[in-house]
Backbone as numpy.savetxt, mean C-alpha at the origin, in Angstrom:
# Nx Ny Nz CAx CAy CAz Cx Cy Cz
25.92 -15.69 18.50 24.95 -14.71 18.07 25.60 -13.66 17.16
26.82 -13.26 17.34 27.90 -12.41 16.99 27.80 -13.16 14.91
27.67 -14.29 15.37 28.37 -14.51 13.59 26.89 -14.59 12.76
25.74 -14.91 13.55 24.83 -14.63 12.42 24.31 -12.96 12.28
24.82 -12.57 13.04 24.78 -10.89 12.95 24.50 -10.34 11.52
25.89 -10.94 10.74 26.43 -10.38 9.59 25.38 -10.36 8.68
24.94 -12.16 8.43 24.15 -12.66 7.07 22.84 -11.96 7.58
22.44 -11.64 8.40 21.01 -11.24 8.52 20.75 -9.91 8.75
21.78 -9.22 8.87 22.18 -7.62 8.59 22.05 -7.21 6.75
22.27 -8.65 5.93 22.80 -8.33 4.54 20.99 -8.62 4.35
20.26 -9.11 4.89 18.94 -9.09 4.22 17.86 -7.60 5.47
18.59 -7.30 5.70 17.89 -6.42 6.42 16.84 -6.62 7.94
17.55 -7.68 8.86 17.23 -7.86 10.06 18.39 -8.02 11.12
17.86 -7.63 12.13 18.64 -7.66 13.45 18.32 -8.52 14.08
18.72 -9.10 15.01 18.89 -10.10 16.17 18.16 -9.18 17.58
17.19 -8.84 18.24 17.00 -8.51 19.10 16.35 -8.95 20.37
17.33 -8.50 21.54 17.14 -10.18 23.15 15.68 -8.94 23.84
14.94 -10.00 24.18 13.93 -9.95 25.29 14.00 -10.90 26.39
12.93 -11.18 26.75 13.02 -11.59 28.32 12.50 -13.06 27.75
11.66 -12.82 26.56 11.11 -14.62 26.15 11.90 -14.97 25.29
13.32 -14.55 25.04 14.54 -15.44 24.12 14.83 -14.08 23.10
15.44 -14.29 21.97 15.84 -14.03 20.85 14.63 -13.39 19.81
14.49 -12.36 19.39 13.81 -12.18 18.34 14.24 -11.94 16.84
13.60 -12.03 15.58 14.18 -11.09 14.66 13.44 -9.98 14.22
13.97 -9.14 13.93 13.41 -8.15 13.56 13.88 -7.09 12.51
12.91 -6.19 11.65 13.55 -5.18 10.95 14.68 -4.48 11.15
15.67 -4.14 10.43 16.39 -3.43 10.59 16.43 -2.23 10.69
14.79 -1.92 10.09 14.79 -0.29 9.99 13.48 -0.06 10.64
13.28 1.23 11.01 12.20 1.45 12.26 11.24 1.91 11.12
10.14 0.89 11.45 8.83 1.06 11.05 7.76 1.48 11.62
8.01 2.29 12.40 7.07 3.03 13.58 5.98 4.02 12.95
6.82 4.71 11.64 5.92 5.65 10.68 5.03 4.97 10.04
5.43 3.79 9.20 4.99 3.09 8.28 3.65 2.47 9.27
3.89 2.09 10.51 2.43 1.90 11.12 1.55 2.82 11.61
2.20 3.43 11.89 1.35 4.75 12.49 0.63 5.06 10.95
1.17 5.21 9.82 0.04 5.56 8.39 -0.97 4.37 8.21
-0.82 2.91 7.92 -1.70 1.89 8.75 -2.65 2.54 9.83
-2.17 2.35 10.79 -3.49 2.54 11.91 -4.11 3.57 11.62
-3.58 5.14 11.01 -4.38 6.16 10.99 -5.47 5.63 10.05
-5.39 4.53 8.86 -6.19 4.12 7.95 -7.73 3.52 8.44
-7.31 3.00 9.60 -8.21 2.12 10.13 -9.08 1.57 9.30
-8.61 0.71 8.33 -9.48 0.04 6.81 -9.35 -1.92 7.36
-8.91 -2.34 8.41 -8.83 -3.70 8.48 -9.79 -4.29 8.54
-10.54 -3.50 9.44 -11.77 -4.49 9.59 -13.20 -4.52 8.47
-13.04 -3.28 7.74 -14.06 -3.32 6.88 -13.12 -3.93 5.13
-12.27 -3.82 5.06 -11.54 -4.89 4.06 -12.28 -3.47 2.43
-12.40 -4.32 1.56 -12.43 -3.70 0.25 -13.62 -4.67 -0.12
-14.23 -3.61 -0.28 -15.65 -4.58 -1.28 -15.95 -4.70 -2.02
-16.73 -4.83 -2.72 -16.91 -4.82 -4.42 -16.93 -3.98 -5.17
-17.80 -3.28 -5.02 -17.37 -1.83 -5.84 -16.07 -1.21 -5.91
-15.39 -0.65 -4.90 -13.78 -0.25 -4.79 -13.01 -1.45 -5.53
-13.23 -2.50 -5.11 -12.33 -3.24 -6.00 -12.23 -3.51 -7.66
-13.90 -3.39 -8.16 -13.80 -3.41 -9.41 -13.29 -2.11 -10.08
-13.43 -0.57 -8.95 -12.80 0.36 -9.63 -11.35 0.20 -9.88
-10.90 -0.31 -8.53 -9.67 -0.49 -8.74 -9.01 -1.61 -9.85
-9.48 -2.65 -10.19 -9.21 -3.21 -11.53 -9.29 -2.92 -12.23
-10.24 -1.59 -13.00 -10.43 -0.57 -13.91 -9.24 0.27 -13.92
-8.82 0.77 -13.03 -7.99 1.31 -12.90 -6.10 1.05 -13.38
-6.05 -0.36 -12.54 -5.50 -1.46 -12.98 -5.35 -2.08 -14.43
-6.42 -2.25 -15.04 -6.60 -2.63 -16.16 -5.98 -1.12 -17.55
-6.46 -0.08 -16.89 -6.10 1.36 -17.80 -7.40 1.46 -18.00
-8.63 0.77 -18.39 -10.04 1.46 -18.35 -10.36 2.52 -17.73
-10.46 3.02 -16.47 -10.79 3.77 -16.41 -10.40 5.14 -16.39
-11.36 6.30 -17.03 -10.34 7.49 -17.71 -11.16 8.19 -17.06
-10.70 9.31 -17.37 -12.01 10.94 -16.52 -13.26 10.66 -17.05
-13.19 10.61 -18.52 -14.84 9.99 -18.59 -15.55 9.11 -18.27
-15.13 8.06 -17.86 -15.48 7.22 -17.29 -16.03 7.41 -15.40
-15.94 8.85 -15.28 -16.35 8.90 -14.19 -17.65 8.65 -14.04
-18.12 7.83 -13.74 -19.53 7.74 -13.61 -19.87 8.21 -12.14
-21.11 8.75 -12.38 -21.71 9.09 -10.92 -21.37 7.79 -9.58
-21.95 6.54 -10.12 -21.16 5.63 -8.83 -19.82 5.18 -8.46
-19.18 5.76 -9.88 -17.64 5.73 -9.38 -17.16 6.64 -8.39
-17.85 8.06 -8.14 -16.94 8.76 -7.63 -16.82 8.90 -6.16
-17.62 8.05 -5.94 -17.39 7.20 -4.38 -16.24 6.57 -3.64
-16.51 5.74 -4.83 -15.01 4.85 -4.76 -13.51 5.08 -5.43
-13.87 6.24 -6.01 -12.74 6.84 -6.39 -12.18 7.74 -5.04
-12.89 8.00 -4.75 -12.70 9.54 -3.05 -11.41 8.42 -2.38
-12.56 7.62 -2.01 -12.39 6.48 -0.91 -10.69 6.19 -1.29
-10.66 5.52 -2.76 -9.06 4.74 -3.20 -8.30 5.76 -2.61
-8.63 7.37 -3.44 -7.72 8.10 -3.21 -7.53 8.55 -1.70
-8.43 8.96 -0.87 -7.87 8.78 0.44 -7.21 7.83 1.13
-7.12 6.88 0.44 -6.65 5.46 0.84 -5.23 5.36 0.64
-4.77 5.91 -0.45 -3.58 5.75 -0.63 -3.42 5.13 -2.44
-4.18 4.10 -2.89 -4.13 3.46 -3.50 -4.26 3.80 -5.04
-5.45 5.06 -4.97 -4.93 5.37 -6.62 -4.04 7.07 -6.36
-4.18 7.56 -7.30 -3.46 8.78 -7.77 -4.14 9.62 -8.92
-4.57 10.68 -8.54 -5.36 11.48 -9.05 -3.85 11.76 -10.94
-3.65 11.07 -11.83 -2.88 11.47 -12.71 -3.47 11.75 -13.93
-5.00 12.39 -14.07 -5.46 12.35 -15.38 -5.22 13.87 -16.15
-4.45 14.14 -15.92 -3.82 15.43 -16.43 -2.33 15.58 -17.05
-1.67 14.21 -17.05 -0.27 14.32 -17.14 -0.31 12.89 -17.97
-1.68 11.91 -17.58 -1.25 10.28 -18.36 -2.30 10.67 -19.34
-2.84 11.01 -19.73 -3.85 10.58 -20.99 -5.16 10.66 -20.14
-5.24 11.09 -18.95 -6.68 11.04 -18.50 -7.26 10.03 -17.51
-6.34 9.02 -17.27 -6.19 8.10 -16.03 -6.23 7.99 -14.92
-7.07 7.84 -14.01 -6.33 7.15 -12.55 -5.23 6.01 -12.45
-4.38 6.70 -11.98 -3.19 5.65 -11.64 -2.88 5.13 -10.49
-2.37 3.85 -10.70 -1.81 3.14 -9.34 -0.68 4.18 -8.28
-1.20 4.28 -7.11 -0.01 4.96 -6.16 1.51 4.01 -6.61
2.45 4.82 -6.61 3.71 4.03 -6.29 3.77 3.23 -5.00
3.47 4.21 -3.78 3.34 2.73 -2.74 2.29 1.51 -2.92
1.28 1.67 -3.59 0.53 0.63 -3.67 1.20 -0.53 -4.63
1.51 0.23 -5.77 2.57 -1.23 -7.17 3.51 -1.65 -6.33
4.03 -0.54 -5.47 5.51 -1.71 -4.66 4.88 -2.71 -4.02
3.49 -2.55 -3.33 3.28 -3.52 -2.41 2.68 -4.65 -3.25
2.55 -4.51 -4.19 1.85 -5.60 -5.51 2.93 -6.14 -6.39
4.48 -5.35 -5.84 5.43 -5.58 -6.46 5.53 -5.65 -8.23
4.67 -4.76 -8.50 5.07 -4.42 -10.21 6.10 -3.31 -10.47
């Protein structure tokens, strides 16, 4: 157990014993990172159509402050409490932008 320690330390997991065998697991405590998850409580209602096409607008660079339309600003509240966009239309040209945690998790 001692020698795969190493290689799976270099990708960022531990070896950890329970009572039903061997587990793997993170190396780093993700206890925060769920606790912001659960406070979300967004699993079960998922993303629907509207939020999502804002968010491809968004995505895309279409959508700008003017583009606020009265039914956008629903789903704009919503992204932004969500995490997912970023209020930046004062600093980019007038944009909603992608959160940085959201592109990491889309990996751009």
């Amino acid at each position: 157990m001692e020698e795969a320690a190493g290689p799976l330390a270099a990708v960022g997991l531990v070896i950890h014993t329970a009572s039903s065998g061997l587990l793997l697991r993170p190396a780093v405590d993700l206890s925060e990172t769920q606790a912001r998850l659960d406070a979300l409580q967004d699993d079960d209602e998922g993303l629907t159509q509207g939020p999502a096409r804002v968010l491809f607008a968004s995505y895309m660079g279409k959508l700008s402050a003017t583009a606020d339309r009265q039914d956008h600003h629903f789903y704009l509240g919503r992204l932004h409490n969500l995490g997912v966009l970023v209020d930046d239309r004062a600093s980019n040209g007038g944009r909603h932008d992608l959160s940085s945690d959201f592109s990491f998790c889309l990996d751009f």
